[in-house]
Structure formats: C-alpha cells, structure tokens
VOGU-3710 file (C-alpha; in Angstrom, 3 decimals, decimal comma):
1> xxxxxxxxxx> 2,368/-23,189/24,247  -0,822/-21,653/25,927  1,495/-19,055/27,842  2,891/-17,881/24,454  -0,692/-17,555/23,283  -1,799/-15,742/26,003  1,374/-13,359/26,324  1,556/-12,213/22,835  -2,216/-12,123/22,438  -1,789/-9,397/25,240
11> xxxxxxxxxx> 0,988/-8,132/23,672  -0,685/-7,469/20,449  -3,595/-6,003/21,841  -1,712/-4,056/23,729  0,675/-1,965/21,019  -0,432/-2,724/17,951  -3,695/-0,509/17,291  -1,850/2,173/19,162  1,456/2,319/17,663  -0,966/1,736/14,228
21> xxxxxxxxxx> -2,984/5,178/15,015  0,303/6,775/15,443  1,748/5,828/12,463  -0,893/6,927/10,633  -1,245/10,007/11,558  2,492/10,791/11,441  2,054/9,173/7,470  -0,806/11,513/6,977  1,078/14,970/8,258  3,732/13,653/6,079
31> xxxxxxxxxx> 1,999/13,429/2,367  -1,368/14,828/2,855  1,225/17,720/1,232  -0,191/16,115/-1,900  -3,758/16,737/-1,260  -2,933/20,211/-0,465  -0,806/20,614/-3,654  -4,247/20,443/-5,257  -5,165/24,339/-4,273  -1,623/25,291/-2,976
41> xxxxxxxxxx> 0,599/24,617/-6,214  -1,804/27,458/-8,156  -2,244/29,954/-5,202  1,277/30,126/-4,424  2,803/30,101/-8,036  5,015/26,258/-7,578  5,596/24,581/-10,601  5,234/20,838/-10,921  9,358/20,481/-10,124  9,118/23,112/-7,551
51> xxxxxxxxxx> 6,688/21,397/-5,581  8,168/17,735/-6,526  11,891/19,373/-4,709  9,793/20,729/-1,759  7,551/17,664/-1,252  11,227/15,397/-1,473  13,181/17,656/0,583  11,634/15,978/3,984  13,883/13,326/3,593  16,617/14,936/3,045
61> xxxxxxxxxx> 16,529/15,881/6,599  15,022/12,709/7,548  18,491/11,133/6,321  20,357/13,440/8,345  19,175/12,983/11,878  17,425/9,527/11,536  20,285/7,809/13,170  21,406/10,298/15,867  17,350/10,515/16,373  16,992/6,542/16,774
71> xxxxxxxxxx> 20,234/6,063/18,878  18,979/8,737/21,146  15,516/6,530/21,385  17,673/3,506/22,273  19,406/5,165/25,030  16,638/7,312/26,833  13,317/4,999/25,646  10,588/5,186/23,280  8,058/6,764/25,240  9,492/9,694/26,064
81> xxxxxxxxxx> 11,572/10,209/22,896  8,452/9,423/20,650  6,677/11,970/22,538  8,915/14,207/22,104  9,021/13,074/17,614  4,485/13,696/17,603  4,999/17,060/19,440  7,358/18,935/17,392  5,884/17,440/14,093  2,649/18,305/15,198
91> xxxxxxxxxx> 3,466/22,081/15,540  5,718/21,946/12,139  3,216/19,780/10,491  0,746/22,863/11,402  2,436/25,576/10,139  2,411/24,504/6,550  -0,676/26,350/6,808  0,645/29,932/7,296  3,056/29,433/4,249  2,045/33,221/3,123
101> xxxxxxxxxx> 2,158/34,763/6,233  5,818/33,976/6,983  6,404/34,598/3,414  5,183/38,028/4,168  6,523/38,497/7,319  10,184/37,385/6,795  10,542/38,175/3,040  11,235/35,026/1,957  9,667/33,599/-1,211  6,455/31,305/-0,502
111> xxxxxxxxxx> 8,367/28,349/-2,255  11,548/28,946/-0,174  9,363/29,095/2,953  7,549/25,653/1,765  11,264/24,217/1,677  12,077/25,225/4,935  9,297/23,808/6,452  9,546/20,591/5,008  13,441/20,301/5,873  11,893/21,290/9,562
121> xxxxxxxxxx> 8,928/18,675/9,415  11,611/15,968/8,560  14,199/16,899/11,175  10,932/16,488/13,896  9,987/13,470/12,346  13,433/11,693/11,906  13,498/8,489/13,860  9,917/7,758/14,416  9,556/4,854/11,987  13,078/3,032/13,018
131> xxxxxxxxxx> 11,975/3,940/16,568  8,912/1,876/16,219  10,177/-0,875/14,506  13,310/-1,545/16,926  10,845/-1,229/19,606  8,785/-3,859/18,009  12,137/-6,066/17,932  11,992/-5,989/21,707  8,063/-7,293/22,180  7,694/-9,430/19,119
141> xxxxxxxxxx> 9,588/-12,903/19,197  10,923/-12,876/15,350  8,192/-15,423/14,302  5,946/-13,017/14,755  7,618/-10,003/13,225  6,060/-10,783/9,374  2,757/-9,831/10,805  3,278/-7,771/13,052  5,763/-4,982/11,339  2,569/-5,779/8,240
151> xxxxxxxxxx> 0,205/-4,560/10,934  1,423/-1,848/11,815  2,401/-0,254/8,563  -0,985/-0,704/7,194  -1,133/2,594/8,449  0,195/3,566/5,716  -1,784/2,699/3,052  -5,201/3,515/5,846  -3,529/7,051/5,750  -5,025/7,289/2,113
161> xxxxxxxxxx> -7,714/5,214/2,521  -9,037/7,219/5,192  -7,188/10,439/5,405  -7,792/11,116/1,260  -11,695/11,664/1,327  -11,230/13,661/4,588  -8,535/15,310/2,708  -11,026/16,329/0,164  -13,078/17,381/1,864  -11,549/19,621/3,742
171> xxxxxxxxxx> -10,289/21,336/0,707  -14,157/22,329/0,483  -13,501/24,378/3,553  -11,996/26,971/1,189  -12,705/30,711/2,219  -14,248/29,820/5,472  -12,838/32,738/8,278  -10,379/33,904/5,329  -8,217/31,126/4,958  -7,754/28,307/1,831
181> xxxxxxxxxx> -9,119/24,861/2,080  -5,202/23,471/1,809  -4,737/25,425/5,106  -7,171/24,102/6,959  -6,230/20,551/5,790  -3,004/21,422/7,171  -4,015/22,675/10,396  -6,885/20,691/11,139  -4,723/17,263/10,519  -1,528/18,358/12,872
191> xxxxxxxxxx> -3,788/18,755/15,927  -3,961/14,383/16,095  -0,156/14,411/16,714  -0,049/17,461/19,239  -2,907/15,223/21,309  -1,436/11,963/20,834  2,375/13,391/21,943  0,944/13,571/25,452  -0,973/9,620/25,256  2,264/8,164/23,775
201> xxxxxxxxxx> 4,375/9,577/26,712  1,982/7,817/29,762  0,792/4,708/27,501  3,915/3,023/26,050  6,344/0,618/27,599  9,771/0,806/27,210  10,610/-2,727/27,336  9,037/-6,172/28,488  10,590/-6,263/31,837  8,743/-3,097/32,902
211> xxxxxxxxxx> 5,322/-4,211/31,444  3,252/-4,312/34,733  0,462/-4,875/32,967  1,459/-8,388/31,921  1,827/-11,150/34,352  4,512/-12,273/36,097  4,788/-15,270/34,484  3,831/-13,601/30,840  6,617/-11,429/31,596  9,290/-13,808/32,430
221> xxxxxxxxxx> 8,126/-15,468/29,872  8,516/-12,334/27,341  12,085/-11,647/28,735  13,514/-15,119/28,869  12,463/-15,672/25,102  13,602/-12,778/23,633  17,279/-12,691/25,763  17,092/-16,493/24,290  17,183/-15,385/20,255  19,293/-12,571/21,221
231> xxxxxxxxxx> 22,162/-14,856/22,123  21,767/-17,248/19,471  22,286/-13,692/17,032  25,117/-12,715/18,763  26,839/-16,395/18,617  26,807/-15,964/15,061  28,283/-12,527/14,841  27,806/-9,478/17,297  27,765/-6,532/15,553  28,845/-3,192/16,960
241> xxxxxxxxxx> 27,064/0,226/15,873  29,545/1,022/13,674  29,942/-2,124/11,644  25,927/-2,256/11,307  25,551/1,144/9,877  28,145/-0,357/7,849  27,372/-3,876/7,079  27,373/-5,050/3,249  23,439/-6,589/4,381  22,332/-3,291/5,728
251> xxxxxxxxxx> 23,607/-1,140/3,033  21,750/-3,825/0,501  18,646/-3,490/2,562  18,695/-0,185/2,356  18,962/-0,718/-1,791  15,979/-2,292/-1,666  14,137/-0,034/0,685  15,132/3,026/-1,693  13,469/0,749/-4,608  10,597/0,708/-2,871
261> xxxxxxxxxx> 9,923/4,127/-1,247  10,872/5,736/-5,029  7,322/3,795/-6,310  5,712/4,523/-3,085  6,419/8,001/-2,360  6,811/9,150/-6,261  3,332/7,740/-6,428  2,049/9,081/-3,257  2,638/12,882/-3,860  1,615/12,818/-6,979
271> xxxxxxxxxx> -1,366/10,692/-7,438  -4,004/13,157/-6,620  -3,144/15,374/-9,295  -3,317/12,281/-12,006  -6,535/11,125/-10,513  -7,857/14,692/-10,838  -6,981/15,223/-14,042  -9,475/12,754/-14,906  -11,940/15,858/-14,335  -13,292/14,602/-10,679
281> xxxxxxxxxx> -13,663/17,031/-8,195  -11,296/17,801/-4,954  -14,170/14,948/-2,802  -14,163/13,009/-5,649  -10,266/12,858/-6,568  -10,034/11,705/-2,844  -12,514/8,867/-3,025  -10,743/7,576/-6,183  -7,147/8,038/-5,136  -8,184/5,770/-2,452
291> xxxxxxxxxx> -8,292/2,628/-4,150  -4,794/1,325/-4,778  -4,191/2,034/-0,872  -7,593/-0,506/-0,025  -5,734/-2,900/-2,224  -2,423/-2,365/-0,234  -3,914/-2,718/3,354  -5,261/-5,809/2,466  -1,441/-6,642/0,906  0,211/-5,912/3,946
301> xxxxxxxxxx> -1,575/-7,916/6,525  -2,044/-11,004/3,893  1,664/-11,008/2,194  2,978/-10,824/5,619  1,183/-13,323/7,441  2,025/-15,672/4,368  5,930/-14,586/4,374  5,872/-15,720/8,047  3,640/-19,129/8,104  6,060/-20,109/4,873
311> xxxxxxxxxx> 9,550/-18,537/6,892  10,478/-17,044/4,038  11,134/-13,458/3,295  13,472/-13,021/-0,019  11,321/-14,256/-2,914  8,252/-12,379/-0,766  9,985/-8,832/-1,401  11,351/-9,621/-5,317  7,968/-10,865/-6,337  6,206/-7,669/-4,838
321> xxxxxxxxxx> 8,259/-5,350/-5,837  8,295/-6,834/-9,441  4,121/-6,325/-9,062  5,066/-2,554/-8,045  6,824/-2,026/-11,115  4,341/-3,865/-13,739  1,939/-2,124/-12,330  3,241/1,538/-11,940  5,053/0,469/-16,185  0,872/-0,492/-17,098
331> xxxxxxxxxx> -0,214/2,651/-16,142  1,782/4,721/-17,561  1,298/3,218/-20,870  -2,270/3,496/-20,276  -4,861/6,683/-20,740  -8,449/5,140/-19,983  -9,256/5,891/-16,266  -10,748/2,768/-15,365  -7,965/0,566/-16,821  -5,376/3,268/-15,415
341> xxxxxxxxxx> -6,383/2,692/-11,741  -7,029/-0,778/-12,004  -3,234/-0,776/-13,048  -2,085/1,539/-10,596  -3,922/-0,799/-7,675  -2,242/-3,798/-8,778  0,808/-1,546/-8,436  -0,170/-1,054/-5,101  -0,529/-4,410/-3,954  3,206/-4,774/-4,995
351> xxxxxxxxxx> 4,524/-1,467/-3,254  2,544/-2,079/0,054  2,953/-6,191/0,513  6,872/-5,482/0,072  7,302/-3,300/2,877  6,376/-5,391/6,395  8,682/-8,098/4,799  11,817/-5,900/4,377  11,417/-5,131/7,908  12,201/-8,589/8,815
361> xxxxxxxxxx> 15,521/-8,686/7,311  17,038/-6,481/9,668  15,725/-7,545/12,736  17,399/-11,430/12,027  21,131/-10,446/12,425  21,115/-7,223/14,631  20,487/-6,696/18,191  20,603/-3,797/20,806  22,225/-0,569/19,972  23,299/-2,170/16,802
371> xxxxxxxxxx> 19,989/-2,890/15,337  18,769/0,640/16,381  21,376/2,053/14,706  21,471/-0,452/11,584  17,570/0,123/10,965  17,881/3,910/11,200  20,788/3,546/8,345  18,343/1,600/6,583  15,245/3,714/6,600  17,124/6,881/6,361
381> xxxxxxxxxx> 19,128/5,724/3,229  15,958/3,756/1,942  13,902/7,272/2,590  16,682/9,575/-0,010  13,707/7,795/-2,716  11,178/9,984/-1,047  12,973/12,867/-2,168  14,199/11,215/-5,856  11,091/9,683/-6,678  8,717/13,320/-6,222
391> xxxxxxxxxx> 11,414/15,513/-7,545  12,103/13,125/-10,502  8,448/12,744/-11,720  7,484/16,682/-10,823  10,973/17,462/-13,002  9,706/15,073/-15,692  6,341/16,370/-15,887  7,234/20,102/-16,706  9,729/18,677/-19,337  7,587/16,285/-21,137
401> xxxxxxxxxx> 4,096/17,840/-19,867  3,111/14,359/-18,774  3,107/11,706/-16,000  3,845/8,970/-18,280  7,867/9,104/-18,491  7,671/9,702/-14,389  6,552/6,692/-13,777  8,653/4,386/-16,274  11,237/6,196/-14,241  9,339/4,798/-10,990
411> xxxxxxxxxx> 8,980/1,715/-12,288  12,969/1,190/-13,088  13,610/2,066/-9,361  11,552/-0,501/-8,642  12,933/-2,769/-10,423  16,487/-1,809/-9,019  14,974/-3,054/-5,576  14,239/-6,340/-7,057  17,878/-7,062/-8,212  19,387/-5,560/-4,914
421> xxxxxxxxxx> 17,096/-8,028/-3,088  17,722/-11,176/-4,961  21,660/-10,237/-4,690  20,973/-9,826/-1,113  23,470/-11,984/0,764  22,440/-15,674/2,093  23,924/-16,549/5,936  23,037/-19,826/6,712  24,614/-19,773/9,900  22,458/-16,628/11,097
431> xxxxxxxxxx> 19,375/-18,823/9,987  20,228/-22,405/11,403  20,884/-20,056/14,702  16,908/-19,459/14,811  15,914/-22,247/13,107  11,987/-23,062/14,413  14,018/-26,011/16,804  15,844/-23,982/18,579  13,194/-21,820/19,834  10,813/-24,261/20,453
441> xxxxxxxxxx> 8,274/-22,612/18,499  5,099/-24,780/18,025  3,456/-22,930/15,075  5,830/-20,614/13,498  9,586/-20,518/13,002  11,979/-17,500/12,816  11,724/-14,342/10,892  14,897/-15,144/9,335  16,015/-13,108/6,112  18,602/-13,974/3,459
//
C-alpha cells in the first residue's frame, strides 16, 4: 500500500539513525573499558580476573534495575526517561577516568573503586536497550521488526568498528596535561552521551499518536495498524506484567540471550588484549580488533532482512549462534594471527546476525506494560553473560596463562543458546493470529517467533 510505504519510510528515517547514534555511543561507554584495560590493567596493578570481575560487574547492576528502569520508561515515556539513562551514564561513564584520584581521596583500593564505578555505570544505564526496543514495538508494524531491531543494533558492532581505532588512538594521548591515555579515552568518549541526553529529550516521540511530524493520514494510519496486531495478540492470550516476567517463553528467551551475550561480551572485553599480543601497537591493535565487528554489521542488517522476507526467526538464531561457537571453538585452537582472526570474524558473523532476530521473539506475544516488562526480564537475565563470560575467561587466563580454555568455555555458552532456542516453545495460535492475511500486508508477513 503506497500509504504504508510512505509512513514507515518516514518512520524509518525518522528514528532509526538517531536511536542508532545513541546506541552506539551508550555500547562504546560500556566496553571501550577494554581498550582502556590496555594501559589501565598495568598502571593500576588488576590482574587478568580482577579486571574480568570489574569489567562483568556492570551487569550485575544492569540485572537489578533493568525492569524497575524499563517499567518506569513505559509509564512516564521514552524521551524523557532516556534522557534522563545518557545523562547519568555520561557523568559515570566519565569518571572512570579519575580511578586514582578517588582511590586517593577516599582510601579505597583502585580495583575496589573500578568496581564501584562499574556497578554505578550499570545502574545509569539499566533500561536503555529494553527501552529502545519496546519503543520500537510501538512504531514498527512486526513485519518490519527483523530489520529494523538489525538496524539499530548494528551499533553495536559500529561501536568497534569505529570507536576501536579512535580508541587507539587516544591511548597515544598518554602524558598529555599529566594524565594516561586510558583516561582520556574515558573522558573524551562520555562527553557524546552528556550532549546527546539533552537532543534525545526535545527529538523523540513518545508514541505514534503524538507524531506531528507525520501526516494525518500517516498517523491514523500508524495507530490503526498497530492497535490492529495488538488485539489479535491479546485474543490469543493477554499477558499481565507479572506472568511475562514469568512466562516459560520469556525465561527461554532470556536462555538464549545469555548464550549469546557470554560469546559477545566475553569476546568483547577481551579481544584487544589477544589482538595485541600479536605484538601490534595500541593504533594498530585497534585497526585489527576491528574486523570481526565489519563482518557483524554487515550480519545484522543482511540476516535480519532475510529472517523477515522468509518470516522465520527460530532456525535464523540456532544457525547463528552455532557460527558463534565454531568460530569462537576455531580460534581458540588456533595460534597463527591471520587464520586466528579470520576465525574469530566468522565468529562474529554468528554472534552479531543472532541478535536483531531474538528481538523479534518477544515482541510477537507481548504487548503494553507486559512487553516492557517481559523484554527488560529478558535483557537483564540475558545480560548476567556479560558478567560470566569476562570474569570466566579473565579467571581462566591467570589459571592456565592463556585465552585458549576461555573461549572453549565461550563457545559452550554458545552452544547452550542454540539448544535453549531450538527447545523454544512453538504457539501456533499466536502465529495464525498475525499470519501475513490478517494484516493485509502486501510484501511482508509478521515477525512471528516460535
């Protein structure tokens, strides 16, 4: 229909590069941590497990408050509660920087101050993802979520991409007005959130009926469709918050999210330091560490548009995540560089293409406060593997000296994800009740999962 077309076109243009520019840089203030471990982990005295324990205790917090955080979104909006998310992490995310100077000041060991602060960054940052993704449930019809949800969390992988060479080099900045390169990486990369806290609060919509900068009839439009799959979700089942946080579905979600944030974050903090022990330096190490990210923006948007023009989405996630783990398995059998990387990229098409598709699951059988509430259980339970998977290969590497065994151990969690996912539960009635017919859908059918 050309009003579809034209609505969503708007749409897209509309939130999608934004709420991608946010996402990055909230990725970016959460593991450019690993960049910084480069300098950091030797000036302050952390050991591999120290800093693995620190770098996982984020989501510790993040677990916490990810639900209270997103069912506070859902009640007073996303603009000003995502605001309110970029401005406190901002200032948190910035005073990883003066690590020794509280140290000092408060008496506290530098290591016990680095924990603090990253149980701090967490509790600012709790409920930013699962904010953005329920508010993506209220723009995007669910044919459109595949690609979308892929869209947008290419950030992640661009965080890398991009943010690891700049990460690099700002490492060089060491000694320049008496401070260490890892603290100007810190400070330089919170000011983004701090400026975008402020853009977020007058730029974002809450919801499609108050979009005045769509057209009437783009709106209605919008409105009409959406409050249409809504009721067909609730005539199969309405779930309240309670019984969505938990639901047998979300809880087996959430198994499969934890699968695959253990190979993505377990990877993420500590892939600078394998890529530098190659013997590259801090620009160099950035450049390189870059390429299994490249591979995994180009994952995202292509897995995802193909999970949605084939309206499937549970053989999408099991086959990536069984790429994550051959990959991450390859590598660590592996010593050559070249060979190492090429295995750790094919690793990263796996990790990357899973994600936007797990993100459709969700969204097919929960609506309203329920689905804000059932994606925050989801994330924040998925997101305990950004704490396992650092602390488990940083614990593993002062034991055995290597990163070999760490990422075996990555690679089973993986695998773990792939089992939980082709368990997951199949409701036929939940997908005949979006079926491509019933929304009149010329191109695309609904984002169902099973």
């Amino acid at each position: 229909m050309e009003i579809e077309t034209r609505t969503m076109t708007r749409v897209m243009v509309r939130l999608v590069p934004f709420l991608i520019l946010c996402y990055f840089v909230a990725y970016l203030d959460r593991v450019n941590v690993g960049f910084a471990a480069l300098q950091m982990n030797q000036a302050l005295g952390f050991s591999a497990s120290a800093y693995g324990f620190g770098a996982g205790i984020f989501f510790i917090a993040y677990f916490f408050f990810e639900v209270p955080s997103n069912l506070l979104l859902e009640r007073f909006g996303a603009r000003r509660w995502i605001a309110r998310i970029m401005f406190t992490w901002g200032i948190l995310a910035g005073a990883m920087a003066y690590i020794p100077h509280i140290s000092q000041y408060t008496g506290m060991s530098a290591a016990h101050v680095f924990y603090g602060l990253r149980i701090l960054l967490g509790i600012a940052e709790a409920g930013f993802f699962p904010g953005i993704i329920f508010l993506l449930t209220l723009w995007f019809p669910a044919a459109y979520r595949g690609r979308v949800v892929g869209y947008f969390m290419a950030a992640i992988p661009l965080s890398t991409v991009i943010g690891g060479p700049i990460s690099g080099a700002l490492l060089s900045m060491d000694g320049m007005a008496g401070m260490a390169g890892w603290q100007w990486l810190y400070l330089i990369e919170a000011l983004p959130a701090l400026l975008l806290a402020f853009v977020v609060y007058f730029y974002l919509t809450d919801k499609p009926a108050d979009a005045h900068w769509l057209a009437p009839e783009e709106r209605k439009w919008l409105v009409a469709r959406q409050a249409h799959e809504r009721e067909h979700r609730e005539a199969v089942h309405t779930f309240s918050v309670k019984e969505a946080l938990f639901n047998r579905r979300v809880l087996a979600i959430a198994l499969i999210y934890f699968g695959a944030n253990a190979t993505n974050y377990g990877l993420s903090f500590f892939l600078p330091q394998i890529v530098k022990a190659f013997g590259l330096t801090n620009v160099q190490t950035g450049f390189v560490t870059s390429l299994p990210y490249i591979v995994g923006v180009i994952s995202m948007v292509v897995w995802g548009r193909h999970s949605d023009r084939k309206l499937e989405r549970r053989w999408h996630v099991a086959i990536a995540l069984l790429v994550a783990a051959g990959g991450i398995a390859a590598a660590a059998a592996l010593d050559q560089p070249v060979l190492k990387m090429i295995a750790l990229s094919i690793a990263g098409f796996g990790i990357f293409g899973c994600l936007p598709v797990i993100w459709t699951l969700p969204a097919s059988f929960l609506s309203g406060a329920a689905a804000a509430g059932g994606i925050a259980a989801i994330n924040s339970l998925g997101n305990l593997a950004g704490f396992f998977g650092p602390y488990a290969m940083g614990w593993i590497k002062d034991s055995t000296g290597g990163f070999g065994a760490g990422l075996l151990c990555l690679a089973g969690a993986g695998l773990v994800g792939v089992a939980a996912v082709l368990l997951l539960h199949h409701d036929p009635a939940l997908e005949a009740s979006s079926s491509p017919r019933d929304l009149d859908v010329a191109d695309h059918g609904n984002a169902v999962s099973s």
